[in-house]
N, C-alpha and C positions, 0 to 999 in steps of 0.2 A: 721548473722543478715541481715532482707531485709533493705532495703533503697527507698523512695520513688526516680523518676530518677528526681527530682532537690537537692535531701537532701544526695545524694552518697559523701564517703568521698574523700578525695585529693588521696589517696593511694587505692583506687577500683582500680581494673584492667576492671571495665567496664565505666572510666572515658573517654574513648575515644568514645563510645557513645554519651555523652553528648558531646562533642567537636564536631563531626559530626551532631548532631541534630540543637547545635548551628550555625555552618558552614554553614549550607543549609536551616535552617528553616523549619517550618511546611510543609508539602505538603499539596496544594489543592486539594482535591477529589471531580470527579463528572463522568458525561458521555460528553466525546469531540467524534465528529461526522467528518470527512471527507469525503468531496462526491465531485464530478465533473465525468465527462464522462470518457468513455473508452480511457485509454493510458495517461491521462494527469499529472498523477503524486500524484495520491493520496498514492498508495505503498512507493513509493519514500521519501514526507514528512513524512508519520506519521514513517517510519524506521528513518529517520534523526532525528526526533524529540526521539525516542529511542532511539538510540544513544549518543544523545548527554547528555541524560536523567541519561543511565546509568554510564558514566560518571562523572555524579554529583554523585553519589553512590545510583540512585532508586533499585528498585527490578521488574522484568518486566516480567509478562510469556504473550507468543505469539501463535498465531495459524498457523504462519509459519516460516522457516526456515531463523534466521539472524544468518552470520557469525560474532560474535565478541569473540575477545580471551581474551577481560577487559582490564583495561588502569590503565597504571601509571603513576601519574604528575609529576615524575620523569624526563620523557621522553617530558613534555613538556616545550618548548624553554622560551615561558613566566614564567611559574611558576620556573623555575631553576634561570634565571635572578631575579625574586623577591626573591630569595633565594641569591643568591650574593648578594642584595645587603642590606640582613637583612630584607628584608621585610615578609619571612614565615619562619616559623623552623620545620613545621613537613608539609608533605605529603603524601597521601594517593593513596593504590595501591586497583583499585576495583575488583575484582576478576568474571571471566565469568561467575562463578558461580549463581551472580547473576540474570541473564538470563535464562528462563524456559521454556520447550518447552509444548504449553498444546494444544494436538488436539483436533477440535471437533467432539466427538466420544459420542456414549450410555451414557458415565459417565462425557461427559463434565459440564454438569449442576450442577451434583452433588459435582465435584474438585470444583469449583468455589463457590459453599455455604461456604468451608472449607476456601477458600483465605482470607488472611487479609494482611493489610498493603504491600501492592503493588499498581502495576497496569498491566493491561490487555489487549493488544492491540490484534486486531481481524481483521485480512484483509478479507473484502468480509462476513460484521458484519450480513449483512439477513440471512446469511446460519440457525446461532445460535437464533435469533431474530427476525424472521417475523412473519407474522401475523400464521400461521402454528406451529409453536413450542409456542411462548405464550400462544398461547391459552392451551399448554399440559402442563404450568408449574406448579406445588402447589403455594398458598400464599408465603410459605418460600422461594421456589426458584424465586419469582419473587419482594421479599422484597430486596436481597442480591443484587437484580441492582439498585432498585431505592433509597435503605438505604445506597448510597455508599459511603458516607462520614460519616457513623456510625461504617463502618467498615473497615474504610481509607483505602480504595480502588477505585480507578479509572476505567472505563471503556472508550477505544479509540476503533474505527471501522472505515471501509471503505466500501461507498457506491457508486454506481453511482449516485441512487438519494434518497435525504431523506425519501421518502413516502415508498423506499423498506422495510424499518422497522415496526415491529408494532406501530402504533398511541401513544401508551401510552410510550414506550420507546422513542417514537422522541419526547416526550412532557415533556419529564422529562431531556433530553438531553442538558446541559446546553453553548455548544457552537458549532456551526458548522461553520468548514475550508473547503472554495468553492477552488478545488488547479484547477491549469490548469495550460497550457505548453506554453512557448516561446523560440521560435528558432531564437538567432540571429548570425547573421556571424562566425556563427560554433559551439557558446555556446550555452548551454540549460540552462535554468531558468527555475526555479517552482515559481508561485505566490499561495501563501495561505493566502485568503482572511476570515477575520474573520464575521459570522453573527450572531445574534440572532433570536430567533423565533418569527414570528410576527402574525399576523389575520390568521383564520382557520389552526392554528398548520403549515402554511410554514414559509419557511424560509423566513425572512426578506432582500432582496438584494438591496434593495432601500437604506439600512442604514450600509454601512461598519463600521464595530467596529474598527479592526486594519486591517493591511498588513506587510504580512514576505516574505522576499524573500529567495531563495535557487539556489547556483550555483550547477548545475550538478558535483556532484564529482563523481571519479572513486571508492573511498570509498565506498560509499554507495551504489553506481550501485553494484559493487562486494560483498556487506550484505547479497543483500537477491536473493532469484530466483523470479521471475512472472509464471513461467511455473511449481511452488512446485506441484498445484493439479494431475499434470501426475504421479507422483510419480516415477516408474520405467518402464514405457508405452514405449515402441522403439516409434521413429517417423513414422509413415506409408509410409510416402513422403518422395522420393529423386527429388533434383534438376537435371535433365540431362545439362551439359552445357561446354561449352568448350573455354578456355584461349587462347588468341591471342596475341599476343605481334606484331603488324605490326613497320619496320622501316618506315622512314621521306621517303624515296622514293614509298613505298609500299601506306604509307597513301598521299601523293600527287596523285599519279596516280588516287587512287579509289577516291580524290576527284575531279581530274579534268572528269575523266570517269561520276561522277553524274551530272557535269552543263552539259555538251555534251550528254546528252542525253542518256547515254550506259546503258543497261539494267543490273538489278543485276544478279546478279548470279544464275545462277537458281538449286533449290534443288530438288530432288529428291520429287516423293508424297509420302507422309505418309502412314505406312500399318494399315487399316481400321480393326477394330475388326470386326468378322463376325456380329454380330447381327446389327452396325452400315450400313453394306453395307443390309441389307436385308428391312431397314430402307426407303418407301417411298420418292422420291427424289424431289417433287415438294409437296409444302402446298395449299388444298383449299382454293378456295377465300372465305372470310366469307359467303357470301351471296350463295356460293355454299351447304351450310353445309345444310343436312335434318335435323330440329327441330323436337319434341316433339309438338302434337298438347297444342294450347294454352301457347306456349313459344313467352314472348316478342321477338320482331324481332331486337332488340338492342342489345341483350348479347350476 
């Protein structure tokens, strides 16, 4: 016999359902936007906010590579203290499983009509979403983003800046985190500052909503890669460079030898690739240059 999920009996074995629904409440579904410049920790937050997410027990597929193996609140120190001292009696172990990895490929659009009740995090959200693939998408697949609270599902993305998106996705986008970086006396901090959208579809920065802060953990640096899109690409570049260990006398001398005047050390010259040495060795003076008749005499 079915059971509506508030009308299940005491003895359903899918009574821990409801115990977990209750536990965490509704989920809010919508589009959250992360953007700030290059390097400053937009990867960083919205993994932490994963994270932390699925350990509340969400359901999450990704467009890059986070290491997590799931979490048992077993293993955490607060929760086992509310367990001594009677304050929980059951705990829940979340499994990595809930974690998904969804590239975007020819059939991304299509997985994503089928997703429900999750959510979707997208680093580097234009690739899926600009003005470029929108415009290729049917009605239905462009209902499935902005109907996303019809089909409790969320969408998260990272931008540098909101305009890289098409207009109608960043107009239906219901919060954008400005993140950026501070470096102080050795710590790193992420600031993600919360905006709404304000005149001519920008974002509003004149009116902060909230502010969260994030310490640099080695956790989360070690979640995910920055460099996923090389896939298996070798590096092209090697550094040439070489290890010194000078002693206290070695480094005294070569500093008293720099006030006194004494020249460094002299290296060896470089060997020139041929086409470099065949390369003119002195540049015309502008004014020496033959123009094109009827060329301004300024460019």
């Amino acid at each position: 016999m079915e059971f509506p999920i508030n009308l299940k009996p005491v003895n359903d074995p899918r009574r821990d359902e409801i115990d977990l629904a209750a536990l965490f409440g509704p989920a809010e579904h919508g589009l959250y936007g992360y953007y700030g410049r290059l390097g400053q920790g937009k990867t960083y937050a919205m993994t932490a906010d994963i994270i932390a997410d699925l350990k509340r027990g969400a359901v999450w597929y990704v467009n890059y590579p986070i290491y997590w193996t799931g979490y048992d609140e077993r293993e955490n120190l607060m929760q086992l203290f509310l367990g001594v001292i009677g304050l929980r009696k059951k705990y829940y172990e979340f499994k990595d499983e809930n974690l998904h990895y969804l590239p975007v490929d020819e059939n991304f659009h299509d997985t994503v009509q089928k997703l429900t009740d999750c959510k979707i995090g997208l680093d580097e959200g234009y690739v899926a979403y600009d003005s470029y693939e929108m415009a290729k998408l049917t009605m239905a697949k462009r209902q499935t983003i902005f109907h996303a609270r019809h089909y409790d599902r969320s969408f998260y993305y990272t931008v540098q800046r909101p305009t890289s998106i098409h207009t109608t996705l960043r107009s239906q986008t219901n919060v954008f985190y400005k993140v950026s970086k501070i470096q102080l006396f050795g710590l790193v901090l992420f600031k993600r500052t919360e905006y709404d959208l304000g005149q001519n579809e920008q974002v509003d920065e004149d009116n902060p909503l909230s502010v969260k802060w994030y310490f640099g953990k080695s956790e989360i640096f070690g979640a995910y890669d920055t460099k996923y899109l090389r896939g298996s690409i070798e590096p092209s570049q090697i550094t040439h460079v070489e290890i010194h260990r000078p002693g206290w006398v070695e480094l005294v001398q070569r500093l008293i030898g720099r006030f006194s005047g004494e020249e460094a050390l002299e290296r060896p010259a470089p060997v020139l690739p041929a086409y470099i040495e065949q390369l003119p060795k002195t540049v015309k003076r502008n004014w020496d240059i033959i123009r094109p008749p009827n060329t301004p005499s300024n460019l």
